[in-house]
PDB file of N, H, CA, C and O in Angstrom:
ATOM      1  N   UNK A   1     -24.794   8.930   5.430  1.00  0.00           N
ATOM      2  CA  UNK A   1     -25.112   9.544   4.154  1.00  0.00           C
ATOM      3  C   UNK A   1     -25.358  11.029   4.372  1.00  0.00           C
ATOM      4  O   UNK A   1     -26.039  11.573   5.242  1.00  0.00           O
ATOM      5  N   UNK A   2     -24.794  11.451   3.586  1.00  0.00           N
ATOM      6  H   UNK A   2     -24.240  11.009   2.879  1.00  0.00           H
ATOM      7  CA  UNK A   2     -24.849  13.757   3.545  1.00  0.00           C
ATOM      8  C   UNK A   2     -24.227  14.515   4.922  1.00  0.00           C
ATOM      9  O   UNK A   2     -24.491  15.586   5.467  1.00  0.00           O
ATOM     10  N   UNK A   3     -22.978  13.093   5.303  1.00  0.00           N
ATOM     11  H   UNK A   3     -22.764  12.223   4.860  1.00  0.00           H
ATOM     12  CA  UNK A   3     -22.501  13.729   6.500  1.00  0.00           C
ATOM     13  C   UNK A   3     -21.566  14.689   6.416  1.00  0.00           C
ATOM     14  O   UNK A   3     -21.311  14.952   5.241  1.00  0.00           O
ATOM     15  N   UNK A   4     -20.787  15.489   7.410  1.00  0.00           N
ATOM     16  H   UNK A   4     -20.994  15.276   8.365  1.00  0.00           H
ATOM     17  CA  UNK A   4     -20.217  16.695   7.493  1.00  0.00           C
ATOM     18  C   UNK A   4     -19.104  16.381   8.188  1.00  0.00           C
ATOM     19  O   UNK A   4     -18.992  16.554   9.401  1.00  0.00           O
ATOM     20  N   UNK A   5     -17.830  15.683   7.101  1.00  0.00           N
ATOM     21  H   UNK A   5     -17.921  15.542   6.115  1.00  0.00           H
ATOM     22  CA  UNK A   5     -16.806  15.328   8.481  1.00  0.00           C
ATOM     23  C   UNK A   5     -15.535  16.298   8.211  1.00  0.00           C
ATOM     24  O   UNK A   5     -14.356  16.038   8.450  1.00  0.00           O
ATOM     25  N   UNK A   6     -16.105  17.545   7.622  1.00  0.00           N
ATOM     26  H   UNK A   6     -17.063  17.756   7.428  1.00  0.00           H
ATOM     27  CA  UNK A   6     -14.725  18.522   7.117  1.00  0.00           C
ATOM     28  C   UNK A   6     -13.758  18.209   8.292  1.00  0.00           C
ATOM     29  O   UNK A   6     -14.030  17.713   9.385  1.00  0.00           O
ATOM     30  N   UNK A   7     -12.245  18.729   7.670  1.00  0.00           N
ATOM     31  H   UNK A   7     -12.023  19.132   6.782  1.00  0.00           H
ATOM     32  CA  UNK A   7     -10.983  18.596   8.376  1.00  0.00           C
ATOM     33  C   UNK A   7     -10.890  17.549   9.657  1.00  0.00           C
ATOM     34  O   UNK A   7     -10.017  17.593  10.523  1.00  0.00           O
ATOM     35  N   UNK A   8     -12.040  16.546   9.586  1.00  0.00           N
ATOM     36  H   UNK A   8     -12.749  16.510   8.882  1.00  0.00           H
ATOM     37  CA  UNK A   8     -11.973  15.369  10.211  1.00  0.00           C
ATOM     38  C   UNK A   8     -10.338  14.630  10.726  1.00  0.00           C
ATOM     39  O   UNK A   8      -9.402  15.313  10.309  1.00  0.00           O
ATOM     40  N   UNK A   9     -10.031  13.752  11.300  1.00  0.00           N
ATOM     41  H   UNK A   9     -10.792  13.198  11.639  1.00  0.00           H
ATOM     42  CA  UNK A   9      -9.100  12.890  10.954  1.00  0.00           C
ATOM     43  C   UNK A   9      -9.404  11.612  11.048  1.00  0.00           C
ATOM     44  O   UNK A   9      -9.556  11.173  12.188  1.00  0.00           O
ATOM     45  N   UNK A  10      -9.548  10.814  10.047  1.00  0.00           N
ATOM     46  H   UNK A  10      -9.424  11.170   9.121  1.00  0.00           H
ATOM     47  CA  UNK A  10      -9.856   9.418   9.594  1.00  0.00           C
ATOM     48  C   UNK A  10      -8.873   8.981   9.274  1.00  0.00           C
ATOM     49  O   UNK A  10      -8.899   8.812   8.055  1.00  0.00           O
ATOM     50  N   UNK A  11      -7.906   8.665   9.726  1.00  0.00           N
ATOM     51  H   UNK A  11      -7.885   8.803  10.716  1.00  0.00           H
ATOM     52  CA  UNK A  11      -6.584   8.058   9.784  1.00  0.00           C
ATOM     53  C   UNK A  11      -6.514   6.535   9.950  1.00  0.00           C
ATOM     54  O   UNK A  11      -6.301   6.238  11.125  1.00  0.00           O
ATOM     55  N   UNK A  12      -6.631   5.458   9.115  1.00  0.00           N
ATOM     56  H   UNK A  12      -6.804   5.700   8.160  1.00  0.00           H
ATOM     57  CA  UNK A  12      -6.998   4.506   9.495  1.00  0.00           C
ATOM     58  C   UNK A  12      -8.125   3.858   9.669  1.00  0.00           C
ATOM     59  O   UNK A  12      -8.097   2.710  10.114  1.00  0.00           O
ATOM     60  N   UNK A  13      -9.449   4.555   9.310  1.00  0.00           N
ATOM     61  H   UNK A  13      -9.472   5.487   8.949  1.00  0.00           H
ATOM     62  CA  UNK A  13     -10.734   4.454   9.250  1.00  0.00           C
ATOM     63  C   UNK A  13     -11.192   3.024   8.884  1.00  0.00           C
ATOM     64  O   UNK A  13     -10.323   2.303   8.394  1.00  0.00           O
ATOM     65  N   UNK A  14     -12.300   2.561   9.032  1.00  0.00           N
ATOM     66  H   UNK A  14     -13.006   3.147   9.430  1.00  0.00           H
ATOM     67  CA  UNK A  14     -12.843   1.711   8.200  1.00  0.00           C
ATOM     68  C   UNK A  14     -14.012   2.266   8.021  1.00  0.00           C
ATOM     69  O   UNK A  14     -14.733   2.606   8.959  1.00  0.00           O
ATOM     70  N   UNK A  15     -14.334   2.421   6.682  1.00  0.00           N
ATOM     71  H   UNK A  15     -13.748   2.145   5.920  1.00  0.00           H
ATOM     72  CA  UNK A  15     -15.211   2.711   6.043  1.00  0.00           C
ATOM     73  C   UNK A  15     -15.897   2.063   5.203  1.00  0.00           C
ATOM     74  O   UNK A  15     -16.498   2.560   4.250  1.00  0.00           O
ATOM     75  N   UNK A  16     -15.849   0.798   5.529  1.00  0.00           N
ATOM     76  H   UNK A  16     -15.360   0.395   6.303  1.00  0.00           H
ATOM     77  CA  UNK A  16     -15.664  -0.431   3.828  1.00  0.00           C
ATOM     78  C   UNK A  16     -17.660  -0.363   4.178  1.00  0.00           C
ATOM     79  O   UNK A  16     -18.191  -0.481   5.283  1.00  0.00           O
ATOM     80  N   UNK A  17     -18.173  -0.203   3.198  1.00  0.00           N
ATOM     81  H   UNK A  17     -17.742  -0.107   2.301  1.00  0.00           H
ATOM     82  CA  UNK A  17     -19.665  -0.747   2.848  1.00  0.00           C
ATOM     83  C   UNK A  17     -20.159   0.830   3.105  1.00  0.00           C
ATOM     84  O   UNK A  17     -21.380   0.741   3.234  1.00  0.00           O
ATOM     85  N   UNK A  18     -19.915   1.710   3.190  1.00  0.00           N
ATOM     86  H   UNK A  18     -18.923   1.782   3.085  1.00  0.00           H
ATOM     87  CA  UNK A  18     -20.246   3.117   3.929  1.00  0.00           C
ATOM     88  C   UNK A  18     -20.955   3.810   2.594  1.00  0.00           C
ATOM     89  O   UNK A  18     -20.613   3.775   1.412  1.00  0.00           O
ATOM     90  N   UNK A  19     -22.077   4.453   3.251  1.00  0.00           N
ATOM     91  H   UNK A  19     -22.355   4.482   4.211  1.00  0.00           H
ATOM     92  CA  UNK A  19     -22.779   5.288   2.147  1.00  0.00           C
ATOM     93  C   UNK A  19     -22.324   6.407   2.462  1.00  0.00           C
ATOM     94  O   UNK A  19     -22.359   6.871   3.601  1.00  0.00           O
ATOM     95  N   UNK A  20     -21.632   7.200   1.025  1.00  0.00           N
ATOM     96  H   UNK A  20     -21.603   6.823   0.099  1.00  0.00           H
ATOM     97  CA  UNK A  20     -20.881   8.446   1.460  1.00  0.00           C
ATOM     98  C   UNK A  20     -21.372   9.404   0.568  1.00  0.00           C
ATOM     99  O   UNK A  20     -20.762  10.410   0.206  1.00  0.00           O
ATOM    100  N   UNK A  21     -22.644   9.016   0.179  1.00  0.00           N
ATOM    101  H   UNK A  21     -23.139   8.199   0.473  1.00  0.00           H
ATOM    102  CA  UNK A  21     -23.242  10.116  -1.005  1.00  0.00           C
ATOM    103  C   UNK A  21     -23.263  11.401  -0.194  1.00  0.00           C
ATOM    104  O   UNK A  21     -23.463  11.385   1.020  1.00  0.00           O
ATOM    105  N   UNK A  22     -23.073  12.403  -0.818  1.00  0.00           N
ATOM    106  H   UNK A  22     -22.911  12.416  -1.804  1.00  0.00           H
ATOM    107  CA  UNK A  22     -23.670  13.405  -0.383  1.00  0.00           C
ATOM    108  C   UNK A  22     -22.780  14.072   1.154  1.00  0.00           C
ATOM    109  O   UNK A  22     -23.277  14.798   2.015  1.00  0.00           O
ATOM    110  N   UNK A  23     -21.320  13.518   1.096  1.00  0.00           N
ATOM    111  H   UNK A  23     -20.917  12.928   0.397  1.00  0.00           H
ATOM    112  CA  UNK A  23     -20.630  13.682   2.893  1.00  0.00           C
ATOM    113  C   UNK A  23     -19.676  14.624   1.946  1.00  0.00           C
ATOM    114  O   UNK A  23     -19.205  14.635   0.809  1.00  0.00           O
ATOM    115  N   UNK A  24     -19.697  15.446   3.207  1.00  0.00           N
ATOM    116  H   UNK A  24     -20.079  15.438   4.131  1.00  0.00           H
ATOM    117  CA  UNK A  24     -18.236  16.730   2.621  1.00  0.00           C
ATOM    118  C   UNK A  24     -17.196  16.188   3.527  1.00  0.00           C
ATOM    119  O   UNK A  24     -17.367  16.108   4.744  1.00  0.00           O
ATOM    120  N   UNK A  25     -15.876  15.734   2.782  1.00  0.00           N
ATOM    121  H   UNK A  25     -15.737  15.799   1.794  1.00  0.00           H
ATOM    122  CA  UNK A  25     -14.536  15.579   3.135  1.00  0.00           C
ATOM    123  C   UNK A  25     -13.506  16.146   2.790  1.00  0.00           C
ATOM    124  O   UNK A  25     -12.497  15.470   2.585  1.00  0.00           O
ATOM    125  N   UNK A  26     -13.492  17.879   2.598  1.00  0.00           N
ATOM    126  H   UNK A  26     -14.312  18.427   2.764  1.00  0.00           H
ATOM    127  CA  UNK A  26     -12.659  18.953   2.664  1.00  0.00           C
ATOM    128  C   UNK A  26     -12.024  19.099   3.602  1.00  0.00           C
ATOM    129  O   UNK A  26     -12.601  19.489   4.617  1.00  0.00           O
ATOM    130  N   UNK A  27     -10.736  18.869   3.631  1.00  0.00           N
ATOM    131  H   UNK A  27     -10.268  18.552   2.806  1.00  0.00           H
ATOM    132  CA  UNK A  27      -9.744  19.196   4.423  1.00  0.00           C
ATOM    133  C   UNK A  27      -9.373  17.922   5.595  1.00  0.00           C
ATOM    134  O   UNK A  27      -8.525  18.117   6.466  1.00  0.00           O
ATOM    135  N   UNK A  28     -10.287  16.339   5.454  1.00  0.00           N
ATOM    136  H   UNK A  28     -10.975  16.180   4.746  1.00  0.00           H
ATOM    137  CA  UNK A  28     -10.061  15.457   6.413  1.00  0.00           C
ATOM    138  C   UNK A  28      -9.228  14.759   5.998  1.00  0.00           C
ATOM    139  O   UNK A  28      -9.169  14.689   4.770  1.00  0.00           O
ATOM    140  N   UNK A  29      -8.215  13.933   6.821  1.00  0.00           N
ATOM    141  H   UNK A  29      -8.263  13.991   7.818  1.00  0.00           H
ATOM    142  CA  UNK A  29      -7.234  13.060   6.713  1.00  0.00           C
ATOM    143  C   UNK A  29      -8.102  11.252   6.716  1.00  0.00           C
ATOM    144  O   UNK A  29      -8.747  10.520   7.468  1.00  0.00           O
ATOM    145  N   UNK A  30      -7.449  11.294   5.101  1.00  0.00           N
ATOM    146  H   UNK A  30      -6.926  11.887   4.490  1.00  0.00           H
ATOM    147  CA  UNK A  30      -8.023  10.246   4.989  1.00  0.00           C
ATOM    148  C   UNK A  30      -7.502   9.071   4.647  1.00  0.00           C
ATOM    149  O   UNK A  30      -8.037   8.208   3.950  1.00  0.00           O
ATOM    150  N   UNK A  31      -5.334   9.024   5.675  1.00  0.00           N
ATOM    151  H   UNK A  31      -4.899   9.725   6.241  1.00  0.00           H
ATOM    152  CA  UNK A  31      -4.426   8.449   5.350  1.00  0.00           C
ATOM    153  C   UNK A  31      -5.025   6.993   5.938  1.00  0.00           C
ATOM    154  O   UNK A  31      -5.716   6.753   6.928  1.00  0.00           O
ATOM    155  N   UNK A  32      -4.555   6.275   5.073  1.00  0.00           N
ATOM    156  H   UNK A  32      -3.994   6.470   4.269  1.00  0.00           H
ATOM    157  CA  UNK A  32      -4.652   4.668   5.391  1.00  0.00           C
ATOM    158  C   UNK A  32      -6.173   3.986   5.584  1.00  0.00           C
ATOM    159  O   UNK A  32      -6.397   2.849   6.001  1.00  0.00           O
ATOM    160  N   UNK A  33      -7.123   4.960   5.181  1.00  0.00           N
ATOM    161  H   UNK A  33      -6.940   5.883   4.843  1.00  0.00           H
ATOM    162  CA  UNK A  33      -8.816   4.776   5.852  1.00  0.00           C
ATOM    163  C   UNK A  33      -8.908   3.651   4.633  1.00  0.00           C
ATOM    164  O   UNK A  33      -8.455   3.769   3.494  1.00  0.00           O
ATOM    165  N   UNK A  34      -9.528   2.681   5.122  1.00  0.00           N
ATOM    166  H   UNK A  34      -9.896   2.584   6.047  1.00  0.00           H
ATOM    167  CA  UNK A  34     -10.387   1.600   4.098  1.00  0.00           C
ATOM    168  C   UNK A  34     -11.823   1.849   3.473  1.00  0.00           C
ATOM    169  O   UNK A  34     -12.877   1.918   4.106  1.00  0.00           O
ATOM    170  N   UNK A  35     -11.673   1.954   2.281  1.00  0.00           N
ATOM    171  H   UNK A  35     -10.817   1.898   1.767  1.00  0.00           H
ATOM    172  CA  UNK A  35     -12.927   2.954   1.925  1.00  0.00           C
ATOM    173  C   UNK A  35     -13.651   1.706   0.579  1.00  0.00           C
ATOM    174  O   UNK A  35     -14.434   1.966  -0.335  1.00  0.00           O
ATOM    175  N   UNK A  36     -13.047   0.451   0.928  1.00  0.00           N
ATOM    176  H   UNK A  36     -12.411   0.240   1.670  1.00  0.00           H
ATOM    177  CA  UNK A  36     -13.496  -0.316   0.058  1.00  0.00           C
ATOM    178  C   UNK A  36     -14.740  -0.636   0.070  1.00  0.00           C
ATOM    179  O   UNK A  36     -15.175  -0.877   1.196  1.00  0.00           O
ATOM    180  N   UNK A  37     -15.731  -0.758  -1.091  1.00  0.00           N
ATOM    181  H   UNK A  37     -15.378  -0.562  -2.006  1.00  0.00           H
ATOM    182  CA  UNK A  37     -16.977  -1.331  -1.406  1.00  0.00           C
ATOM    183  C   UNK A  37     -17.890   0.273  -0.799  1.00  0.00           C
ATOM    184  O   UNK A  37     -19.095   0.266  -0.546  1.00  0.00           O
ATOM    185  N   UNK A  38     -17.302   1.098  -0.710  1.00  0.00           N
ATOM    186  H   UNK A  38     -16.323   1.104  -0.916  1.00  0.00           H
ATOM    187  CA  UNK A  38     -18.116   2.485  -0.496  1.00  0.00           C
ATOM    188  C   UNK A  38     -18.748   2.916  -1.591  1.00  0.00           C
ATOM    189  O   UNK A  38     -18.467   2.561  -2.736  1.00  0.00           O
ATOM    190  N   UNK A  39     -19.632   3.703  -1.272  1.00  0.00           N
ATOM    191  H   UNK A  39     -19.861   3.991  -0.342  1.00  0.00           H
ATOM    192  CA  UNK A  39     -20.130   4.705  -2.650  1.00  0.00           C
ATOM    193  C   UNK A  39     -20.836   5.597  -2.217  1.00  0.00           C
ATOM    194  O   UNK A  39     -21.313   6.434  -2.984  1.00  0.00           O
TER     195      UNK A  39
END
Protein backbone atom coordinates (compact mmCIF):
# COMPACT_ATOMS: atom_id res chain seq x y z
CA UNK A 1 0.00 0.00 0.00
CA UNK A 2 1.48 3.84 -1.12
CA UNK A 3 4.18 1.93 -2.94
CA UNK A 4 6.58 3.49 -5.55
CA UNK A 5 6.96 1.07 -8.46
CA UNK A 6 7.39 3.95 -11.28
CA UNK A 7 8.71 2.57 -14.73
CA UNK A 8 8.74 -0.81 -12.89
CA UNK A 9 8.36 -3.95 -15.11
CA UNK A 10 5.47 -6.15 -13.95
CA UNK A 11 5.16 -8.17 -16.85
CA UNK A 12 3.19 -11.00 -15.84
CA UNK A 13 2.77 -10.05 -12.24
CA UNK A 14 0.44 -11.44 -9.85
CA UNK A 15 -1.10 -9.05 -8.07
CA UNK A 16 -4.56 -10.65 -7.39
CA UNK A 17 -5.77 -9.54 -3.60
CA UNK A 18 -3.01 -6.57 -3.58
CA UNK A 19 -3.67 -3.30 -1.79
CA UNK A 20 -2.68 -0.72 -4.32
CA UNK A 21 -4.17 2.39 -2.71
CA UNK A 22 -2.08 5.04 -2.81
CA UNK A 23 1.08 3.08 -5.31
CA UNK A 24 2.41 5.27 -8.23
CA UNK A 25 2.50 3.18 -11.53
CA UNK A 26 3.78 5.85 -14.05
CA UNK A 27 5.59 4.58 -16.65
CA UNK A 28 5.54 0.54 -15.35
CA UNK A 29 4.80 -2.32 -17.61
CA UNK A 30 1.91 -3.78 -16.59
CA UNK A 31 1.55 -6.33 -19.70
CA UNK A 32 -0.22 -9.55 -18.78
CA UNK A 33 0.03 -8.69 -14.69
CA UNK A 34 -3.10 -10.26 -12.85
CA UNK A 35 -4.49 -7.52 -10.96
CA UNK A 36 -7.71 -9.35 -10.10
CA UNK A 37 -9.65 -8.75 -6.76
CA UNK A 38 -7.09 -5.61 -6.21
CA UNK A 39 -8.03 -2.25 -5.00
Amino acid sequence: MGSNVRGALLIAADLRKSGLRMSDFIGADLRDADLSGAN
